[in-house]
C-alpha positions as YAML, in Angstrom:
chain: A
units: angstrom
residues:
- id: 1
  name: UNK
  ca: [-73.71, 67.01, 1.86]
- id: 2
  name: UNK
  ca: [-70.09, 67.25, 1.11]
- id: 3
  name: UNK
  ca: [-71.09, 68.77, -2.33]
- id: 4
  name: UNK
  ca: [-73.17, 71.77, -0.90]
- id: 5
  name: UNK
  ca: [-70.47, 72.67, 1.52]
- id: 6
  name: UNK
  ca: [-67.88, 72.63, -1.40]
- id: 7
  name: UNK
  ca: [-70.40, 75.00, -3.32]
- id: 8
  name: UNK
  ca: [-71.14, 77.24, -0.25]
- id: 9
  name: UNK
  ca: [-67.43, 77.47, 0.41]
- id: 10
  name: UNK
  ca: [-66.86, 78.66, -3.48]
- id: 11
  name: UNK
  ca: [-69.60, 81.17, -2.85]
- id: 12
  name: UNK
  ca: [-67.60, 82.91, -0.02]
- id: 13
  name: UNK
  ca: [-64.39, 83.22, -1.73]
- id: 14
  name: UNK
  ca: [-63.58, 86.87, -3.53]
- id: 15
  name: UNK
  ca: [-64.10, 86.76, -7.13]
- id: 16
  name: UNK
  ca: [-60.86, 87.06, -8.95]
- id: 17
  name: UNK
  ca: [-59.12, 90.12, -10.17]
- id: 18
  name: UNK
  ca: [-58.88, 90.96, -14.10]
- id: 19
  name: UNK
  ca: [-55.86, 90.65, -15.54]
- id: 20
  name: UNK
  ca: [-53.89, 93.91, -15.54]
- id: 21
  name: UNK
  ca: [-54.37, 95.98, -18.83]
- id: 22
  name: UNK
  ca: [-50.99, 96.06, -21.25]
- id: 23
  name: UNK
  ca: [-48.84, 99.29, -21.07]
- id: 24
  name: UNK
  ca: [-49.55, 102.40, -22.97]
- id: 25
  name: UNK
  ca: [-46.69, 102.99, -25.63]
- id: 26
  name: UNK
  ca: [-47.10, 107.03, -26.87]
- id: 27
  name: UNK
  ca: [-45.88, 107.77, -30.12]
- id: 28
  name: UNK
  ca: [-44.91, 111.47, -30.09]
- id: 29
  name: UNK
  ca: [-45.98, 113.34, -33.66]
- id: 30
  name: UNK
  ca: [-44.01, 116.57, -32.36]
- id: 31
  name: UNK
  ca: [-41.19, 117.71, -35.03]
- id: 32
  name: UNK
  ca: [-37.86, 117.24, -34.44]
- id: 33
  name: UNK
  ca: [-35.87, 119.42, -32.40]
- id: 34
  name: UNK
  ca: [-33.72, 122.50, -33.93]
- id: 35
  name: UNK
  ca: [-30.65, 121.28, -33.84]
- id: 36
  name: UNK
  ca: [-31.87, 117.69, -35.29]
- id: 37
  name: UNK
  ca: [-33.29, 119.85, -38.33]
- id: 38
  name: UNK
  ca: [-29.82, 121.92, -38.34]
- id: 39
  name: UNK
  ca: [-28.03, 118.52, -38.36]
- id: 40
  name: UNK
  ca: [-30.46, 117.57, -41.41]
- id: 41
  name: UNK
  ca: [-29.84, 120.71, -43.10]
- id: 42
  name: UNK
  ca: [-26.12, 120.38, -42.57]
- id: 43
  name: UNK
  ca: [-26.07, 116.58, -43.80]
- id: 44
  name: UNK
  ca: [-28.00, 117.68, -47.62]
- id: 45
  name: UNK
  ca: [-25.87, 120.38, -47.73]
- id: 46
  name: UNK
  ca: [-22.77, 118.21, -47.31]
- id: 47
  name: UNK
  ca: [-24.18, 115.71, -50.18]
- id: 48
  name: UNK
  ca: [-24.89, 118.46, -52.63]
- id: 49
  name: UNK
  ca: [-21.43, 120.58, -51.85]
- id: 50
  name: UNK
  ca: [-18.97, 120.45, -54.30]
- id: 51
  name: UNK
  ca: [-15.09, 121.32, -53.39]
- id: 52
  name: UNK
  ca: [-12.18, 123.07, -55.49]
- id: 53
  name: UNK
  ca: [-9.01, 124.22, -54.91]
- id: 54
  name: UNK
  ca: [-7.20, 126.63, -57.26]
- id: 55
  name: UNK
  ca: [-4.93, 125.39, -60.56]
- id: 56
  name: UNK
  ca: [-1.86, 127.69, -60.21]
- id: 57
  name: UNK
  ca: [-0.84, 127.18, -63.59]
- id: 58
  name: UNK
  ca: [-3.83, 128.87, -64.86]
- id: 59
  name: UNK
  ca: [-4.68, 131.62, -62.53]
- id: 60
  name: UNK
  ca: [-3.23, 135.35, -61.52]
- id: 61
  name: UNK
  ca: [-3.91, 138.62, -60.68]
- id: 62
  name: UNK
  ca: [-2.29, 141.41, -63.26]
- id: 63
  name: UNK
  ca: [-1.63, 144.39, -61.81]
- id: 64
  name: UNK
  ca: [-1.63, 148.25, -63.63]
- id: 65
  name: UNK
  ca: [0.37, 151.20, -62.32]
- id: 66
  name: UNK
  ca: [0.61, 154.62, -63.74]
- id: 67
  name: UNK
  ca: [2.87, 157.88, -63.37]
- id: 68
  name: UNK
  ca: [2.92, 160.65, -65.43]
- id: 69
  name: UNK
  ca: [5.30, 159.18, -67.76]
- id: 70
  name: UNK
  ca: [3.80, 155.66, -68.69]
- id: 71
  name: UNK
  ca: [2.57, 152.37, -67.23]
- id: 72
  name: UNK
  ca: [3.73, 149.40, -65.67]
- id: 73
  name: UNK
  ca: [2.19, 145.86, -65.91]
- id: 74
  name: UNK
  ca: [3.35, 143.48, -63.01]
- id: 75
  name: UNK
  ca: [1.81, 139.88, -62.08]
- id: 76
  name: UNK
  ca: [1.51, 138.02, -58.91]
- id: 77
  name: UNK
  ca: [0.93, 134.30, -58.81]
- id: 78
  name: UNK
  ca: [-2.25, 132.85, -57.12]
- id: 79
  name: UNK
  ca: [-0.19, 130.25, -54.43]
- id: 80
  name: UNK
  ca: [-3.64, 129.26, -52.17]
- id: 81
  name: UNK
  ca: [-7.57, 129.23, -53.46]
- id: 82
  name: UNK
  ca: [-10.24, 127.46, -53.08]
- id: 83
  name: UNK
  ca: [-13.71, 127.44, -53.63]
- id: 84
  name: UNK
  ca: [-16.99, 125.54, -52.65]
- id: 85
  name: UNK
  ca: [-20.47, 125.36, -54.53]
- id: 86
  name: UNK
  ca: [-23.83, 124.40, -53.14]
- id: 87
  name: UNK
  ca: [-27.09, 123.61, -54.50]
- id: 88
  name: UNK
  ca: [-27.67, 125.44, -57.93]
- id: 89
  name: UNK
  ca: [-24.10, 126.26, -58.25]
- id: 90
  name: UNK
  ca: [-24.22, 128.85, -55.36]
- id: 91
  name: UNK
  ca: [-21.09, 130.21, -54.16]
- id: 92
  name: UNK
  ca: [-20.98, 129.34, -50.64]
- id: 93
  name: UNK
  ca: [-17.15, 129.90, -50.25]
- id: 94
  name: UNK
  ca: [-14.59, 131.80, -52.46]
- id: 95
  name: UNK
  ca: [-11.23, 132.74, -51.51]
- id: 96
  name: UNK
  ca: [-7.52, 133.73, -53.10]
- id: 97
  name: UNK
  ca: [-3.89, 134.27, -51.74]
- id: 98
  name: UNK
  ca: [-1.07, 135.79, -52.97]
- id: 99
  name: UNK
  ca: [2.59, 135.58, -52.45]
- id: 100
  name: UNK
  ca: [3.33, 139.30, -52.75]
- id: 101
  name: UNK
  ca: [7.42, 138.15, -53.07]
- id: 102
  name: UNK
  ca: [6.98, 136.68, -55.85]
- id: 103
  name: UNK
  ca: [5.98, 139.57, -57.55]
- id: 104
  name: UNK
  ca: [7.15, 139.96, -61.30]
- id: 105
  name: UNK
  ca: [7.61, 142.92, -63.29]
- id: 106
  name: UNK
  ca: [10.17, 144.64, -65.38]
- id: 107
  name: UNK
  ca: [12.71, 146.11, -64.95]
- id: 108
  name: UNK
  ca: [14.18, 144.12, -62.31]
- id: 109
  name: UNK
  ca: [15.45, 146.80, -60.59]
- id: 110
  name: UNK
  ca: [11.30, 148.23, -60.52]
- id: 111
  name: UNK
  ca: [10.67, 145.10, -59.09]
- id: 112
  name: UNK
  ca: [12.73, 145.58, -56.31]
- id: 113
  name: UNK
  ca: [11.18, 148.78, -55.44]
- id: 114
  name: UNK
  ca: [7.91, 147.57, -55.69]
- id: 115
  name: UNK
  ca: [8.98, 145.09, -53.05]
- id: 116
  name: UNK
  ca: [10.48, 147.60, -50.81]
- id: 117
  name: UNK
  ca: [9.01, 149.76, -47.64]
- id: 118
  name: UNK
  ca: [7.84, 152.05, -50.41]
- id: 119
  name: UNK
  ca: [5.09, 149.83, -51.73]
- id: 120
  name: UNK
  ca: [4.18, 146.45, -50.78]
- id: 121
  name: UNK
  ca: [6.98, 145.95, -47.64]
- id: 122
  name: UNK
  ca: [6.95, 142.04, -48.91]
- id: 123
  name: UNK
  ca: [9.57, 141.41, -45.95]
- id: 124
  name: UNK
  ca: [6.87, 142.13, -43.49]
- id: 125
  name: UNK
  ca: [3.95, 141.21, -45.18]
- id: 126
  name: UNK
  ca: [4.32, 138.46, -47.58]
- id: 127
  name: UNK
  ca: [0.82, 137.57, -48.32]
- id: 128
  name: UNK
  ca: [-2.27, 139.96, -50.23]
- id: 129
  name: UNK
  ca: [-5.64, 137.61, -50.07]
- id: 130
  name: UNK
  ca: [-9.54, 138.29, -50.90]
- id: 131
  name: UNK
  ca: [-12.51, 136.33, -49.64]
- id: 132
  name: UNK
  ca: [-15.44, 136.68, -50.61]
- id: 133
  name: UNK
  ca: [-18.97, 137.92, -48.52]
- id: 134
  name: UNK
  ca: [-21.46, 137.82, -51.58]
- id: 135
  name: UNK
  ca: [-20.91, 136.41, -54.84]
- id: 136
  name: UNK
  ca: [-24.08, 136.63, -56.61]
- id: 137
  name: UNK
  ca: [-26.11, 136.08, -59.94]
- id: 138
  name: UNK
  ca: [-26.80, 139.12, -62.07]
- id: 139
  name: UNK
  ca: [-30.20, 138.73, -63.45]
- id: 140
  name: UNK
  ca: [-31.03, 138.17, -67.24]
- id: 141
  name: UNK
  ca: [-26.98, 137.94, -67.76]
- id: 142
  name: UNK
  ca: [-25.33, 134.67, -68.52]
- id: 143
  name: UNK
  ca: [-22.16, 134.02, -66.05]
- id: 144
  name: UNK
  ca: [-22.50, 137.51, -64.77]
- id: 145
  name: UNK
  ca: [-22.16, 137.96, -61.41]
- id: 146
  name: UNK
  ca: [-21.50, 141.02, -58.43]
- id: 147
  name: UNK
  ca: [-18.71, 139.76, -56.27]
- id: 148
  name: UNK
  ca: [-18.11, 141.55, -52.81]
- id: 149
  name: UNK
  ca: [-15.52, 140.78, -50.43]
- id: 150
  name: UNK
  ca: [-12.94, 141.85, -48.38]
- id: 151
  name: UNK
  ca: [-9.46, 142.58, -50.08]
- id: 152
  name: UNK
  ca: [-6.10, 142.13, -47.82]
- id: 153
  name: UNK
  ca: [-3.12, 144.19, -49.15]
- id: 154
  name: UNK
  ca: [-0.33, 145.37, -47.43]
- id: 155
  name: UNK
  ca: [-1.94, 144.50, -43.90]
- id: 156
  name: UNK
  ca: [-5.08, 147.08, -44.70]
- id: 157
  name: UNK
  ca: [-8.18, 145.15, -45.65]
- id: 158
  name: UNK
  ca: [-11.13, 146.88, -47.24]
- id: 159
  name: UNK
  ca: [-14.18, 145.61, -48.90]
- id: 160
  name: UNK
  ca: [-14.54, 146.44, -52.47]
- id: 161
  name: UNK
  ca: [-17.59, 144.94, -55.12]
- id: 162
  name: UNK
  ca: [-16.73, 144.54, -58.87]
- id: 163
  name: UNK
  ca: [-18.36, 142.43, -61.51]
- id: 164
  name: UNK
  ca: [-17.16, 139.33, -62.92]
- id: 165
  name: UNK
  ca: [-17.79, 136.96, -65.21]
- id: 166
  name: UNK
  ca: [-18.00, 132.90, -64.58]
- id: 167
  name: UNK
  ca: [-17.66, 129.81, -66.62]
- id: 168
  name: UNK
  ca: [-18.67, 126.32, -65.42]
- id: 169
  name: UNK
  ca: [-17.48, 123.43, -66.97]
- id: 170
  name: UNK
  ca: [-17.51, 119.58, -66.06]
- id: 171
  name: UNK
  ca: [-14.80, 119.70, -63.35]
- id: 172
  name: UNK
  ca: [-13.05, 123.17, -62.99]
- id: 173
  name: UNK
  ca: [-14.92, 126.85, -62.76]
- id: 174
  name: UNK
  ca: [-13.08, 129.51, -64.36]
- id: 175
  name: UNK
  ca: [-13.53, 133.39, -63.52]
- id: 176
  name: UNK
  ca: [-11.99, 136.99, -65.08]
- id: 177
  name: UNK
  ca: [-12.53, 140.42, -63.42]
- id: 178
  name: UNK
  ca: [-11.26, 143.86, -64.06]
- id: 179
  name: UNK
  ca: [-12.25, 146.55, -61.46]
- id: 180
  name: UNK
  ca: [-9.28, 149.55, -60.33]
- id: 181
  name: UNK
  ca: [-8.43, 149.85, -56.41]
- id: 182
  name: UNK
  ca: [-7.03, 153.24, -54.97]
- id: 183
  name: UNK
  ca: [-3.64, 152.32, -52.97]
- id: 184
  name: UNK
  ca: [-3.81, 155.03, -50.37]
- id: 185
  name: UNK
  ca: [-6.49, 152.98, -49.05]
- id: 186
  name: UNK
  ca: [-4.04, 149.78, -48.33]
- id: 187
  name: UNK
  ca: [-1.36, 152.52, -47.33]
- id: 188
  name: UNK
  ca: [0.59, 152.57, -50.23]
- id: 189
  name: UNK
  ca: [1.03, 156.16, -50.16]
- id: 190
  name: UNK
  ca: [5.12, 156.94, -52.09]
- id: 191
  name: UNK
  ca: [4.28, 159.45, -54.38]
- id: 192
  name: UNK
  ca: [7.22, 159.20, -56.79]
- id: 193
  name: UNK
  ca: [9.29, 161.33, -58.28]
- id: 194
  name: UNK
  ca: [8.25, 165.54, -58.44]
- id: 195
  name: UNK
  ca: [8.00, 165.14, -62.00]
- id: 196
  name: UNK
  ca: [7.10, 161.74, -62.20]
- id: 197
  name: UNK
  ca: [4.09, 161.07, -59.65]
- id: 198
  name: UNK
  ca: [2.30, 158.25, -59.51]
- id: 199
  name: UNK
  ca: [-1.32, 157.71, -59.60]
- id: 200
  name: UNK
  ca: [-3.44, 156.37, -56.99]
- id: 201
  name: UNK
  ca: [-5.45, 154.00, -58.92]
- id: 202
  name: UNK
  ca: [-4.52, 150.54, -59.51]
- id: 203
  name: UNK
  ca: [-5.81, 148.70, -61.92]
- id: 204
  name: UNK
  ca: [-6.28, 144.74, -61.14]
- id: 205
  name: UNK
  ca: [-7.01, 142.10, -64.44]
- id: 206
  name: UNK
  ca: [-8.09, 138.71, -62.27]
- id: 207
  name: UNK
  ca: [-7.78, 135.39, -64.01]
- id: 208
  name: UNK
  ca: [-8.82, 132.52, -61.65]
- id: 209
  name: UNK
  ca: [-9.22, 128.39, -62.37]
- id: 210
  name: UNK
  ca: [-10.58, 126.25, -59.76]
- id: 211
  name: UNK
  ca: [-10.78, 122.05, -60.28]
- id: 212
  name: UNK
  ca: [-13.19, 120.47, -58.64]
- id: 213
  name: UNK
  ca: [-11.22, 117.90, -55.66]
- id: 214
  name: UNK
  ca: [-11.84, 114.52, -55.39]
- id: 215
  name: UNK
  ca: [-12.63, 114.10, -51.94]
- id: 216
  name: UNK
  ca: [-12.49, 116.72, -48.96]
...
């Protein structure tokens, strides 16, 4: 008796609820965002980049000025420079500085000139610099390339292009250029003497050295 009211009681009861199902992890197969893909890009380029700065003791710029009685070569020394290379030995950052009072030239007393309000002004503007836009390959022509950048003299800046020609070796890349600048354009505009004038055009001999730093 006791046994068929335990069963009939059982019978009554609700039946028992499943256990509830485990949770639903998504795995997202979307691409990463921009800026994680910039922050990728930035990191290989990082890796790859390779860093110099400029050996003074083998880099200048030679400078050629002309009147109607002769020529004068001067030099200024390269004090700042550096220079970074990317994948493939691209040129991702070139630049130069001068120290325009440290000028050298003979006579001394020419040099002085040069220095004065009549040319350069080296009292009130002491550095001449170039950086570089574009420095690129020229095709079918070993180490040539067509440099473009933006060339500060005398406080005037103005882009010029000329060719050049680059050598890599194992730690340094070394670079020559000749191209000819017009110095009314920078506002050196002194004409000279009435039968002595001087010539507008410039020409500029570029002898640069970078060595590759050891760490940034």
């Amino acid at each position: 008796m006791l046994t068929a009211l335990s069963l009939a009681a059982a019978a009554c009861q609700p039946p028992a609820e499943p256990p509830p199902a485990p949770p639903v992890i998504e795995i997202s197969s979307a691409p990463p965002t921009t800026a994680a893909n910039a922050a990728r890009r930035e990191g290989e380029r990082r890796e790859v980049a390779r860093h110099y700065r400029i050996d003074p003791e083998a880099s200048q710029i030679a400078f050629v000025g002309a009147k109607s009685t002769g020529t004068h070569r001067g030099i200024f020394e390269v004090s700042e420079g550096s220079l970074t290379l990317g994948p493939k030995r691209r040129v991702e950052r070139l630049s130069v500085e001068v120290d325009t009072t440290k000028l050298i030239i003979e006579p001394s007393k020419l040099a002085l000139h040069l220095k004065s309000a009549d040319f350069l002004e080296v009292a009130r503007y002491p550095k001449a610099s170039f950086e570089a836009v574009t420095v690129e390959r020229v095709p079918e022509n070993e180490g040539a390339y067509a440099v473009t950048g933006d060339l500060t003299l005398h406080g005037h800046t103005e882009r010029v292009t000329f060719p050049a020609t680059v050598v890599f070796a194992a730690r340094a890349v070394s670079a020559v250029a000749s191209f000819t600048i017009d110095r009314q354009r920078y506002g050196v505009s002194y004409p000279g003497l009435a039968h002595d004038l001087i010539r507008d055009e410039v020409a500029l001999d570029i002898t640069l050295r970078f060595v590759r730093r050891i760490s940034w």
